[in-house]
VOVEXVO-505750 format. One record per residue: chain; residue number from 1; residue in three letters; z, x, y of N, C-alpha, C, CB in turn. Coordinates in nm, 4 decimals, always signed. Glycine has a CB too. Layout:
! VOVEXVO-505750
+-----+-----+------+----------+----------+----------+----------+----------+----------+----------+----------+----------+----------+----------+----------+
! mol ! seq ! type !      n.w !      n.u !      n.v !     ca.w !     ca.u !     ca.v !      c.w !      c.u !      c.v !     cb.w !     cb.u !     cb.v !
+-----+-----+------+----------+----------+----------+----------+----------+----------+----------+----------+----------+----------+----------+----------+
!   A ! NUM !  ALA !        Z !        X !        Y !        Z !        X !        Y !        Z !        X !        Y !        Z !        X !        Y !
...
+-----+-----+------+----------+----------+----------+----------+----------+----------+----------+----------+----------+----------+----------+----------+
! end
This chain:
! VOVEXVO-505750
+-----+-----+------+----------+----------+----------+----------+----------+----------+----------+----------+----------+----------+----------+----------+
! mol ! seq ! type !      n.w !      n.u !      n.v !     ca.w !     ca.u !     ca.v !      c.w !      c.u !      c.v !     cb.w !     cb.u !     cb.v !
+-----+-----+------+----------+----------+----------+----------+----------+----------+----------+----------+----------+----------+----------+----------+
!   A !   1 !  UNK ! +11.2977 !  +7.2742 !  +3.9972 ! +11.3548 !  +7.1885 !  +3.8949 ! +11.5068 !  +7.1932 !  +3.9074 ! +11.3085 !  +7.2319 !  +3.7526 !
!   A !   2 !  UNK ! +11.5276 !  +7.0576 !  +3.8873 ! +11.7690 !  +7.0633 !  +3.9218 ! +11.7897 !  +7.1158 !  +3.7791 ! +11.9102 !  +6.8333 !  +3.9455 !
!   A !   3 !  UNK ! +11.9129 !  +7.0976 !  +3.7832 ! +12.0007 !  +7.2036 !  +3.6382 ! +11.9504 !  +7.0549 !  +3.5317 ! +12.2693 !  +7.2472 !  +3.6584 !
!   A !   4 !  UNK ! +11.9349 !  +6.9377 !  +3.5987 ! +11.9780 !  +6.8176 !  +3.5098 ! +11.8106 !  +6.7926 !  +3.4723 ! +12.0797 !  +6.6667 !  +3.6031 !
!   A !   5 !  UNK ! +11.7362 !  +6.8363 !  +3.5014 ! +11.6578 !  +6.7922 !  +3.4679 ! +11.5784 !  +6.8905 !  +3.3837 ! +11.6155 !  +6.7369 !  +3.5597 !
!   A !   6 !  UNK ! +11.5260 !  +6.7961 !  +3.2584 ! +11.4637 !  +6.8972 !  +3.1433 ! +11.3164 !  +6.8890 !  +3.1786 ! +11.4927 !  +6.8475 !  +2.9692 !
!   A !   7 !  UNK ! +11.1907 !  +7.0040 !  +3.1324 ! +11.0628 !  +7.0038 !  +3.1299 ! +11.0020 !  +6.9220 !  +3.1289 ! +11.0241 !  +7.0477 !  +3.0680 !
!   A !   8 !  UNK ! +11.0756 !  +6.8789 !  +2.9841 ! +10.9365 !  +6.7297 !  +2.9664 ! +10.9994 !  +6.5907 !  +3.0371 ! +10.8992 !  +6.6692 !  +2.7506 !
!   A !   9 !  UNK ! +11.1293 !  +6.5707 !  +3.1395 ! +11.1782 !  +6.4640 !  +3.1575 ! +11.1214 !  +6.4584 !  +3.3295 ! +11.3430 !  +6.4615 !  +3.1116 !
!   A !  10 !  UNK ! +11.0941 !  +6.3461 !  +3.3698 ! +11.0485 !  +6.2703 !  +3.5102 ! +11.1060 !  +6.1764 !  +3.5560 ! +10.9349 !  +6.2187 !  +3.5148 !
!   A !  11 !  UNK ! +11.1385 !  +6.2426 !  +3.6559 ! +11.2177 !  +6.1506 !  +3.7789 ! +11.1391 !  +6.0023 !  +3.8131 ! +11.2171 !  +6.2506 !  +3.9409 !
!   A !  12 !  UNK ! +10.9471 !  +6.0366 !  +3.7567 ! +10.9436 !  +5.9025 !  +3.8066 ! +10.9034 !  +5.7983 !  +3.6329 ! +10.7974 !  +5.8980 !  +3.9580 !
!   A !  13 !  UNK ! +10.9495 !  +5.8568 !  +3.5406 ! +10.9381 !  +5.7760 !  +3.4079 ! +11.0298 !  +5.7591 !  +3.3812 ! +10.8825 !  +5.8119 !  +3.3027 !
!   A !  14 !  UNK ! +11.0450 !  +5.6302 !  +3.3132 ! +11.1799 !  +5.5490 !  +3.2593 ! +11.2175 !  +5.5461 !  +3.1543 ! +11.1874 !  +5.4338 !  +3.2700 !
!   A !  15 !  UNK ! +11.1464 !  +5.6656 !  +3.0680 ! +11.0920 !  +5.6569 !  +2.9374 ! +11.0959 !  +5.7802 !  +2.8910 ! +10.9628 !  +5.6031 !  +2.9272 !
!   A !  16 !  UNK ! +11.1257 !  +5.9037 !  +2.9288 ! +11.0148 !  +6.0626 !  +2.8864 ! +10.9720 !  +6.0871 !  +2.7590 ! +11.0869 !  +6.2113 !  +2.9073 !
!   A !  17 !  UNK ! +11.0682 !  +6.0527 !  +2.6664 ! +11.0619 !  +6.0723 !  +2.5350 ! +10.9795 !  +5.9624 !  +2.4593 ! +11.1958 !  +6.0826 !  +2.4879 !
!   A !  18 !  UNK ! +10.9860 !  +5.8050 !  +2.5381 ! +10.8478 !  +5.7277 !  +2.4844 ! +10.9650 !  +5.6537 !  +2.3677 ! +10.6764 !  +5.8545 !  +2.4045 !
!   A !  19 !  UNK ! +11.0588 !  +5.6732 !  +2.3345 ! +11.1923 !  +5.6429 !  +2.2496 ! +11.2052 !  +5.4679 !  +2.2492 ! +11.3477 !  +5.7263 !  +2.3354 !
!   A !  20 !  UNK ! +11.1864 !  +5.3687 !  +2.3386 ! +11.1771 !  +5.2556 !  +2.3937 ! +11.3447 !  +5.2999 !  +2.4859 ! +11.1563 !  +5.1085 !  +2.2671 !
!   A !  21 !  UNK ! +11.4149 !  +5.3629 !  +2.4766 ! +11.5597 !  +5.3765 !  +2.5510 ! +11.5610 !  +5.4546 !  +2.6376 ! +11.6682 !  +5.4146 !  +2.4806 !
!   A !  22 !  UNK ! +11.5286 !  +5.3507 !  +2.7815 ! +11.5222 !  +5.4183 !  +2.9270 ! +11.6125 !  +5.5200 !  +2.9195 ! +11.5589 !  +5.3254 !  +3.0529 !
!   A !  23 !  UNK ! +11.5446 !  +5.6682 !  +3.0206 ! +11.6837 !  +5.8049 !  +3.0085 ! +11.7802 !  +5.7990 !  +3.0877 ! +11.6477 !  +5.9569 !  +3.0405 !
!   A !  24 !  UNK ! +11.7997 !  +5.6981 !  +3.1614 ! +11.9699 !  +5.6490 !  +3.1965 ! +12.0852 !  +5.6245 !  +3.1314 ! +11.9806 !  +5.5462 !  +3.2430 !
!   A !  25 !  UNK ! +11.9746 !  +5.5108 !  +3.0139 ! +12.0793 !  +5.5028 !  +2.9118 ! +12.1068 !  +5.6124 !  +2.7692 ! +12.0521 !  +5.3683 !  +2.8628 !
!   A !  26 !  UNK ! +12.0159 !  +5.6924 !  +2.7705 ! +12.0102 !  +5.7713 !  +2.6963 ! +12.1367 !  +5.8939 !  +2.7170 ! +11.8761 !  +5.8039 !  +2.7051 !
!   A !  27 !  UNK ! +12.1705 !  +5.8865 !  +2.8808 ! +12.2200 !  +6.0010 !  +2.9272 ! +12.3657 !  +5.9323 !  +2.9480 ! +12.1369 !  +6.0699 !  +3.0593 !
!   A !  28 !  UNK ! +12.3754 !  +5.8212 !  +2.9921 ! +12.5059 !  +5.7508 !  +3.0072 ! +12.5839 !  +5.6715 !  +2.9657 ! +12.5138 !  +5.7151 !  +3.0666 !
!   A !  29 !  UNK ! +12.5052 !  +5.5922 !  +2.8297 ! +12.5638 !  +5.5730 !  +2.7187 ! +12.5494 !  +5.5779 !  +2.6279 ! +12.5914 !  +5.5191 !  +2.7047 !
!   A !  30 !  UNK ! +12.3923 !  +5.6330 !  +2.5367 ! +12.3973 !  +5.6398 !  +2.3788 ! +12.4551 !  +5.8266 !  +2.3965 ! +12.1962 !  +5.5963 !  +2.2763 !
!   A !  31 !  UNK ! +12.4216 !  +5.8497 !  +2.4792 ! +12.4325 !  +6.0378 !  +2.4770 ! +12.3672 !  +6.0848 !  +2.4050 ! +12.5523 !  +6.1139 !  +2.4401 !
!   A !  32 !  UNK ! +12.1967 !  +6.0471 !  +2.4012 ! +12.0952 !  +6.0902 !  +2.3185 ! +12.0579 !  +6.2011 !  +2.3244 ! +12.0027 !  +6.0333 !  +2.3246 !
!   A !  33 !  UNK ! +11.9064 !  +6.2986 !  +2.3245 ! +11.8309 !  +6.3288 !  +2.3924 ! +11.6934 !  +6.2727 !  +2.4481 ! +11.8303 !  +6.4062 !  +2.3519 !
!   A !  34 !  UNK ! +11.7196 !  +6.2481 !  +2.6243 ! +11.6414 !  +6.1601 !  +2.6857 ! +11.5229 !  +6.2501 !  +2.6685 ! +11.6844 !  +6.1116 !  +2.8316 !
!   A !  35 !  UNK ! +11.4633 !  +6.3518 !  +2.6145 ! +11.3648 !  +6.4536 !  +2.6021 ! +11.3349 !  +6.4718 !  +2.4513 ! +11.4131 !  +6.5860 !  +2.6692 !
!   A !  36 !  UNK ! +11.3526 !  +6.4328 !  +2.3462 ! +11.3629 !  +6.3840 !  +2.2220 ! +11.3405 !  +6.2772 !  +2.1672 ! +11.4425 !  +6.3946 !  +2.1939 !
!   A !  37 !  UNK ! +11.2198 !  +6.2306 !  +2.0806 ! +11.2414 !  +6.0549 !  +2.0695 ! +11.3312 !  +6.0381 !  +1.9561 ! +11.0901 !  +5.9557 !  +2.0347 !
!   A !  38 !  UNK ! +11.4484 !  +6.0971 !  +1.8812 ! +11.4611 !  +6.1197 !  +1.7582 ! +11.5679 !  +6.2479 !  +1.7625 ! +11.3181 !  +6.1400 !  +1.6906 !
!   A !  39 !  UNK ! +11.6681 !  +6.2167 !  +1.8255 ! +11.8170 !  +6.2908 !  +1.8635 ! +11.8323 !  +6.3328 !  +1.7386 ! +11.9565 !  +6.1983 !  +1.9227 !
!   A !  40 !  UNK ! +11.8673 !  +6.2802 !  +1.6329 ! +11.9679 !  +6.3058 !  +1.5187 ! +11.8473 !  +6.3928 !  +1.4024 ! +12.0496 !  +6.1248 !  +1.4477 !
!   A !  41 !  UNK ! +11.7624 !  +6.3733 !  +1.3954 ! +11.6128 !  +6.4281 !  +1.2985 ! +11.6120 !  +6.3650 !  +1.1707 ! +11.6047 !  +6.6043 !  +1.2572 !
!   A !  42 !  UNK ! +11.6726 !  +6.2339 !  +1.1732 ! +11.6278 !  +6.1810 !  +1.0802 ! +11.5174 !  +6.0568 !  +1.0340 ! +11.7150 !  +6.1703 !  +1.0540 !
!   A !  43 !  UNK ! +11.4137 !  +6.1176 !  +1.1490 ! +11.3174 !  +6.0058 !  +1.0840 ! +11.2936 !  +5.8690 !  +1.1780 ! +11.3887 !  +5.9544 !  +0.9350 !
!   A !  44 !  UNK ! +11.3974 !  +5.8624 !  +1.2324 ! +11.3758 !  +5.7272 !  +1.3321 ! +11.4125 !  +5.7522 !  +1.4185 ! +11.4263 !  +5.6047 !  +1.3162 !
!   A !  45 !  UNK ! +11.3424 !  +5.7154 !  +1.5774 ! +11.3364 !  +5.7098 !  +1.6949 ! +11.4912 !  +5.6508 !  +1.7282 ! +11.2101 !  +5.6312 !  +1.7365 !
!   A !  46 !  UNK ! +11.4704 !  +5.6852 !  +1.8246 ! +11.6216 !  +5.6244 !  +1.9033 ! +11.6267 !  +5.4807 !  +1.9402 ! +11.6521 !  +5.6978 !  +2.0529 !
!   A !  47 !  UNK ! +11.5522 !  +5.4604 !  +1.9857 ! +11.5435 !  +5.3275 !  +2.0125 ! +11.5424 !  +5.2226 !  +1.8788 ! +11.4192 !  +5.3157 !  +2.0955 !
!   A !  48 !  UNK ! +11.4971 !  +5.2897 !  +1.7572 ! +11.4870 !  +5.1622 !  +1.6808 ! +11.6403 !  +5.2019 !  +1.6481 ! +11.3565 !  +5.1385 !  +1.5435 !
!   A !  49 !  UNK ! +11.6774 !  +5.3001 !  +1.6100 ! +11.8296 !  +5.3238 !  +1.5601 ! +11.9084 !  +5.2406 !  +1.6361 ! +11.8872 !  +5.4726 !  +1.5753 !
!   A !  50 !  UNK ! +11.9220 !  +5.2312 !  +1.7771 ! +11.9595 !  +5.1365 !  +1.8785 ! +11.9534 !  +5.0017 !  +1.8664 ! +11.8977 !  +5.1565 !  +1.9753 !
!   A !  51 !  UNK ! +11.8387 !  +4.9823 !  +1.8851 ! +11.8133 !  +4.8038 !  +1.8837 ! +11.7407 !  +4.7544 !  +1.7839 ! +11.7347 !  +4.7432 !  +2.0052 !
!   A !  52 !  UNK ! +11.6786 !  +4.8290 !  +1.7211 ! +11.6417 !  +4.7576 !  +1.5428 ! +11.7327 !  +4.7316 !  +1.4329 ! +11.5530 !  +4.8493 !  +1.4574 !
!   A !  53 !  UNK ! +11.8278 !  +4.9006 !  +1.4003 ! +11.8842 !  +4.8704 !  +1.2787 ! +12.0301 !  +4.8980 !  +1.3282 ! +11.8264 !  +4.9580 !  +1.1481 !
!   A !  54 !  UNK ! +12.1024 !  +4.9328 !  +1.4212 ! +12.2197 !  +4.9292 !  +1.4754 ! +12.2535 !  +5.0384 !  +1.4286 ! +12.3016 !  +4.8255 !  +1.4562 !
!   A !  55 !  UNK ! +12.1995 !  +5.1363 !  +1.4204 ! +12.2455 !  +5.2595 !  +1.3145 ! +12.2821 !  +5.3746 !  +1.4486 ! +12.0845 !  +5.3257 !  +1.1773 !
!   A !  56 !  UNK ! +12.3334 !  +5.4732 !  +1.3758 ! +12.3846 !  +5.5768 !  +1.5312 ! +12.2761 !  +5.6947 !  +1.5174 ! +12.5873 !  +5.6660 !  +1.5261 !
!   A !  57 !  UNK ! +12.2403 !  +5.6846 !  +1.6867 ! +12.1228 !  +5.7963 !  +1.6593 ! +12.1717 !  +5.9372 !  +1.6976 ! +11.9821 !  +5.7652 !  +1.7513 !
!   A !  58 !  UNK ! +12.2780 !  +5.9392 !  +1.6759 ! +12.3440 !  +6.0637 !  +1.6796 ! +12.3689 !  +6.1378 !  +1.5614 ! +12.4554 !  +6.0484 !  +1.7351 !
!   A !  59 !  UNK ! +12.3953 !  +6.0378 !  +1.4717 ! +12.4296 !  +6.0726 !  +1.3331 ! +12.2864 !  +6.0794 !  +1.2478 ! +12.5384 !  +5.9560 !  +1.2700 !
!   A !  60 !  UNK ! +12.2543 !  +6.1673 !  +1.1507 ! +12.1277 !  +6.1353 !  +1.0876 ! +12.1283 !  +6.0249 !  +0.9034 ! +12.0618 !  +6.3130 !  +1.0697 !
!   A !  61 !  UNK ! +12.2999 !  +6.0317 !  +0.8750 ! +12.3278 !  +5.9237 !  +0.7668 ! +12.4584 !  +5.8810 !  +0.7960 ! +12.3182 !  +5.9725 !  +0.6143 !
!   A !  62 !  UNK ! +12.4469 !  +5.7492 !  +0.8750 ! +12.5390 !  +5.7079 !  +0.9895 ! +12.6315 !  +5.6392 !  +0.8636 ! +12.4653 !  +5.5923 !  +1.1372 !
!   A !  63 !  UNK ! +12.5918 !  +5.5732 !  +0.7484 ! +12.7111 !  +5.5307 !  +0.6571 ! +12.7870 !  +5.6424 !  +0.5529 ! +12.6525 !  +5.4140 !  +0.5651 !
!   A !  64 !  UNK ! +12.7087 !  +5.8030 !  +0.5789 ! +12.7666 !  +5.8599 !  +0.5154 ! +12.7761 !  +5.8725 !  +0.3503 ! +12.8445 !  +5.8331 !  +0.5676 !
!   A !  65 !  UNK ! +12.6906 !  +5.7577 !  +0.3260 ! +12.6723 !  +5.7793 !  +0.1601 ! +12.5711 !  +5.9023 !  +0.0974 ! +12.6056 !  +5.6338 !  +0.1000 !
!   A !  66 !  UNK ! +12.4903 !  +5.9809 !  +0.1728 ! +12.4298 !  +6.0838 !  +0.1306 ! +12.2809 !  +6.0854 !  +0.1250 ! +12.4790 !  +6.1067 !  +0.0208 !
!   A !  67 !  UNK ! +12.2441 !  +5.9224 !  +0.1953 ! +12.1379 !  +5.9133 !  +0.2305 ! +12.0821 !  +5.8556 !  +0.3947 ! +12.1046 !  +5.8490 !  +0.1290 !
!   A !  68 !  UNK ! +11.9816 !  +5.9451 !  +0.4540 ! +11.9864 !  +5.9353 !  +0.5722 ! +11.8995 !  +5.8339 !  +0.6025 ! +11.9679 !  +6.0453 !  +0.6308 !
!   A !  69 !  UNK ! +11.9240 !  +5.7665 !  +0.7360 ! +11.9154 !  +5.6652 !  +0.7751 ! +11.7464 !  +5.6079 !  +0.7788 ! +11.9910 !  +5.6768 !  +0.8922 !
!   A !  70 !  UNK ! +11.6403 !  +5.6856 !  +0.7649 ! +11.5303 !  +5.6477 !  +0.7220 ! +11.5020 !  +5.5878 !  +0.6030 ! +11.4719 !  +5.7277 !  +0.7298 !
!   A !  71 !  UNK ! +11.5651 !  +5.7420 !  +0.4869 ! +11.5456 !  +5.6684 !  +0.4109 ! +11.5606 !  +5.5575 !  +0.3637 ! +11.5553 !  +5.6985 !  +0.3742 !
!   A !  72 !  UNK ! +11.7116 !  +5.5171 !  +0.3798 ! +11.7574 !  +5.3935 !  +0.3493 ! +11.6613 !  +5.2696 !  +0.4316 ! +11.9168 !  +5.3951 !  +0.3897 !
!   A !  73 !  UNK ! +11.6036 !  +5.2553 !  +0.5067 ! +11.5563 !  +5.1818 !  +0.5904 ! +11.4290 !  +5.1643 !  +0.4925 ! +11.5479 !  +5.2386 !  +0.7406 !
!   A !  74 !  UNK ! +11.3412 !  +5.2803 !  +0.4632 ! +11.2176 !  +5.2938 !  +0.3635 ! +11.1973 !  +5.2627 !  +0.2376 ! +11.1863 !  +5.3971 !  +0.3510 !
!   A !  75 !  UNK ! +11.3860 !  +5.2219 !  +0.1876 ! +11.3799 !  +5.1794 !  +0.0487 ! +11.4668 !  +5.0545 !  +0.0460 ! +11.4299 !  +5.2932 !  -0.0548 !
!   A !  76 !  UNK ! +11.4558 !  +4.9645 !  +0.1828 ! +11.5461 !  +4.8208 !  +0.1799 ! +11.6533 !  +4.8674 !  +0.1580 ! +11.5203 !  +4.7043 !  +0.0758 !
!   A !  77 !  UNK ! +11.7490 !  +4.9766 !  +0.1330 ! +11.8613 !  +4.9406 !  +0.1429 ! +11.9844 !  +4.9987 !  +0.2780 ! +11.8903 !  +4.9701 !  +0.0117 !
!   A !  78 !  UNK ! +12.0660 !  +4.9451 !  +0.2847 ! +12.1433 !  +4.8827 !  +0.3859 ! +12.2073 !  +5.0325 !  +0.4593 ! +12.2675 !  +4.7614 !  +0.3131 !
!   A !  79 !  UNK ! +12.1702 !  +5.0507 !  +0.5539 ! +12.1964 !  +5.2012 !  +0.6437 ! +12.3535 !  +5.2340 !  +0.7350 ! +12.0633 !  +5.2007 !  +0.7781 !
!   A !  80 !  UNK ! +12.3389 !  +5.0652 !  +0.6723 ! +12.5357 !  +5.0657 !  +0.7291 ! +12.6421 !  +5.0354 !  +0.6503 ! +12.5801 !  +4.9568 !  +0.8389 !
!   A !  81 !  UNK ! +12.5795 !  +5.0232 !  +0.5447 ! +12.6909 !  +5.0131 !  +0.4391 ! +12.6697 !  +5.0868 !  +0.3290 ! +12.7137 !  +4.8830 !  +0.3919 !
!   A !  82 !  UNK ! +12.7957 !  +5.1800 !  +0.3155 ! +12.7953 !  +5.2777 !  +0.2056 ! +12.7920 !  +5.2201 !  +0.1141 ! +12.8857 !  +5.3624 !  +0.1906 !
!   A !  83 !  UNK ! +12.7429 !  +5.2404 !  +0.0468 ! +12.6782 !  +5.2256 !  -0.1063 ! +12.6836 !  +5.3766 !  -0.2068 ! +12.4951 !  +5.1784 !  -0.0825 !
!   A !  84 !  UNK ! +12.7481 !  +5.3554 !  -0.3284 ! +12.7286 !  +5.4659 !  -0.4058 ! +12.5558 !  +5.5309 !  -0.4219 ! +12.7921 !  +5.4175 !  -0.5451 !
!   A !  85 !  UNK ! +12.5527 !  +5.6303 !  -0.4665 ! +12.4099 !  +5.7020 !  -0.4571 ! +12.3684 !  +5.6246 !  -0.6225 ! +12.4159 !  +5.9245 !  -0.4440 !
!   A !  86 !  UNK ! +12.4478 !  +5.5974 !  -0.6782 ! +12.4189 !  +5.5508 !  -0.8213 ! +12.4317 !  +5.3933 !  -0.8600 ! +12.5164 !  +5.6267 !  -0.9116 !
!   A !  87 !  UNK ! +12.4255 !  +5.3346 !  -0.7183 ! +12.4088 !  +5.1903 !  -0.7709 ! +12.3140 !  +5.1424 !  -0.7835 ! +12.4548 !  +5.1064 !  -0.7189 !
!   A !  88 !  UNK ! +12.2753 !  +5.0368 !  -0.8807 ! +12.1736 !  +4.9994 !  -0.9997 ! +12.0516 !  +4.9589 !  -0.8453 ! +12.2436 !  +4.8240 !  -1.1482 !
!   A !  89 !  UNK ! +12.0393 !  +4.9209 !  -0.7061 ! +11.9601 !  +4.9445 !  -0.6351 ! +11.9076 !  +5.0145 !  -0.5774 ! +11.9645 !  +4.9152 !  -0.6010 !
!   A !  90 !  UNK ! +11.9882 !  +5.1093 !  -0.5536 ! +11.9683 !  +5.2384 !  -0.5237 ! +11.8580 !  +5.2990 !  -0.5862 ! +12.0741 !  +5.3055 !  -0.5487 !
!   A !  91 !  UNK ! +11.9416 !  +5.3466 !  -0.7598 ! +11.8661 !  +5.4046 !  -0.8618 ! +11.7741 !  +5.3861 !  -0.8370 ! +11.8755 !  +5.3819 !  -0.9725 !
!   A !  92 !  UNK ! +11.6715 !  +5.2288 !  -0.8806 ! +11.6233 !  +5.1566 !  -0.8896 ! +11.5121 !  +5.1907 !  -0.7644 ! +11.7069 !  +5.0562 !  -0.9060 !
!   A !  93 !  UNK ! +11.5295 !  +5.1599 !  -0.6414 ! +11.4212 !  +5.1744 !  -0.6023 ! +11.4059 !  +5.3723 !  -0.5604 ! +11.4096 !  +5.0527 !  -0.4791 !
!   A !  94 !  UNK ! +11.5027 !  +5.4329 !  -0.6006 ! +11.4347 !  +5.6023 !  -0.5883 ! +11.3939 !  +5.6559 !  -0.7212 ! +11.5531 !  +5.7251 !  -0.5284 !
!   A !  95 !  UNK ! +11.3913 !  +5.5664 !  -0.8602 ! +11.3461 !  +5.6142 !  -0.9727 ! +11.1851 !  +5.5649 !  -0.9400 ! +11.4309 !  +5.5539 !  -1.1121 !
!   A !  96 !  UNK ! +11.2248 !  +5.4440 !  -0.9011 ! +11.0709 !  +5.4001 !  -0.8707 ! +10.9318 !  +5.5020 !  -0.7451 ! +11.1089 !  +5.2321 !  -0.7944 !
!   A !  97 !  UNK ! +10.9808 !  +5.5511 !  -0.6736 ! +10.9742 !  +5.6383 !  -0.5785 ! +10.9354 !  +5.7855 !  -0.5984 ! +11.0830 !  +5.6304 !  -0.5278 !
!   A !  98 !  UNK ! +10.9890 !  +5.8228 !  -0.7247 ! +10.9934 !  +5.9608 !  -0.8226 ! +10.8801 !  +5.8833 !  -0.8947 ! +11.1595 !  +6.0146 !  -0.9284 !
!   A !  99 !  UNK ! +10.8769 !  +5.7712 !  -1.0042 ! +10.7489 !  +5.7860 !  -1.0845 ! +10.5829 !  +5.7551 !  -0.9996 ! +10.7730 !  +5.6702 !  -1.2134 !
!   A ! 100 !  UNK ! +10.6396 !  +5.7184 !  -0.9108 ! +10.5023 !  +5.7040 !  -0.8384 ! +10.4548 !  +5.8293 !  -0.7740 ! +10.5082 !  +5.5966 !  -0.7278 !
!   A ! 101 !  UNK ! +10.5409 !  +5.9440 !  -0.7335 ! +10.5252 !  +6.0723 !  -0.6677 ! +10.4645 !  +6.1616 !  -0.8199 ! +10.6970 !  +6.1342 !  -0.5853 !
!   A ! 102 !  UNK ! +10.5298 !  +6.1352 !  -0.9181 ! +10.4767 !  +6.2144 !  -1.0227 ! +10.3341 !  +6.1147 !  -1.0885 ! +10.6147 !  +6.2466 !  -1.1432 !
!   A ! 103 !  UNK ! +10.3046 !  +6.0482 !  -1.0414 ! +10.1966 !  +5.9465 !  -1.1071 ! +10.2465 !  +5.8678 !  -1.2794 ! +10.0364 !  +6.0587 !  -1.1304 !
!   A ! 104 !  UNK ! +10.3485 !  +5.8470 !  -1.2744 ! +10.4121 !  +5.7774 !  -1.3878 ! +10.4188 !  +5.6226 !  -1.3097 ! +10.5786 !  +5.8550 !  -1.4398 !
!   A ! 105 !  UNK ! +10.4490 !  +5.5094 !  -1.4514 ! +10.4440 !  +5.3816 !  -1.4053 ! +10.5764 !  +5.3787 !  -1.4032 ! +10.3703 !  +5.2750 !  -1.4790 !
!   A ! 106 !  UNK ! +10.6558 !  +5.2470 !  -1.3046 ! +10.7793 !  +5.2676 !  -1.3187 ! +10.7996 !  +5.1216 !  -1.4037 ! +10.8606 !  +5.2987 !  -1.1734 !
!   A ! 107 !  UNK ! +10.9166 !  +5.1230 !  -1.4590 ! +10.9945 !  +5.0134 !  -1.5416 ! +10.9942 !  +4.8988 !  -1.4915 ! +11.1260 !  +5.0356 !  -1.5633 !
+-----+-----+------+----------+----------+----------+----------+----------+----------+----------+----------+----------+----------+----------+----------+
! end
């Protein structure tokens, strides 16, 4: 095995991690892990962070408002634009989220 090459990665797959982001580009321009489908651990693959929601899969809450980039994706709201943790959509759909986890109806 070379120094560059990891366990689970193959010289003859374009893919190792299954991520949809061939490990060329993983290695030479997102600077992922091409052996990882899910660099940052927040929940979404690299590839969709890439070419679905434009979000950085390096970062795991790429706008920095305090919620990471799944979630925001899981509750419609916007993973690239900071948003306070207390705006009335926000609230709104994680109060809703809490009464359904506790079996309460929400508002």
């Amino acid at each position: 095995m070379s120094p560059t090459t990891s366990p689970t990665s193959s010289p003859t797959k374009l893919d190792s991690d299954g991520d949809g982001l061939p490990d060329s580009e993983e290695i030479d321009i997102y600077g992922t892990n091409h052996s990882i489908a899910d660099t940052d651990g927040d929940g979404l693959n690299d590839g969709d962070e890439v070419i679905t929601h434009q979000t950085d899969p390096l970062v795991a809450d790429t706008d920095g408002d305090g919620l990471n980039d799944k979630d925001e994706v899981d509750n419609e709201t916007d993973p690239l634009q900071k948003e306070p943790t207390t705006s009335p959509t926000k609230v709104r759909r994680y109060s809703d989220r809490f009464a359904l986890t506790v079996g309460q109806s929400s508002l």
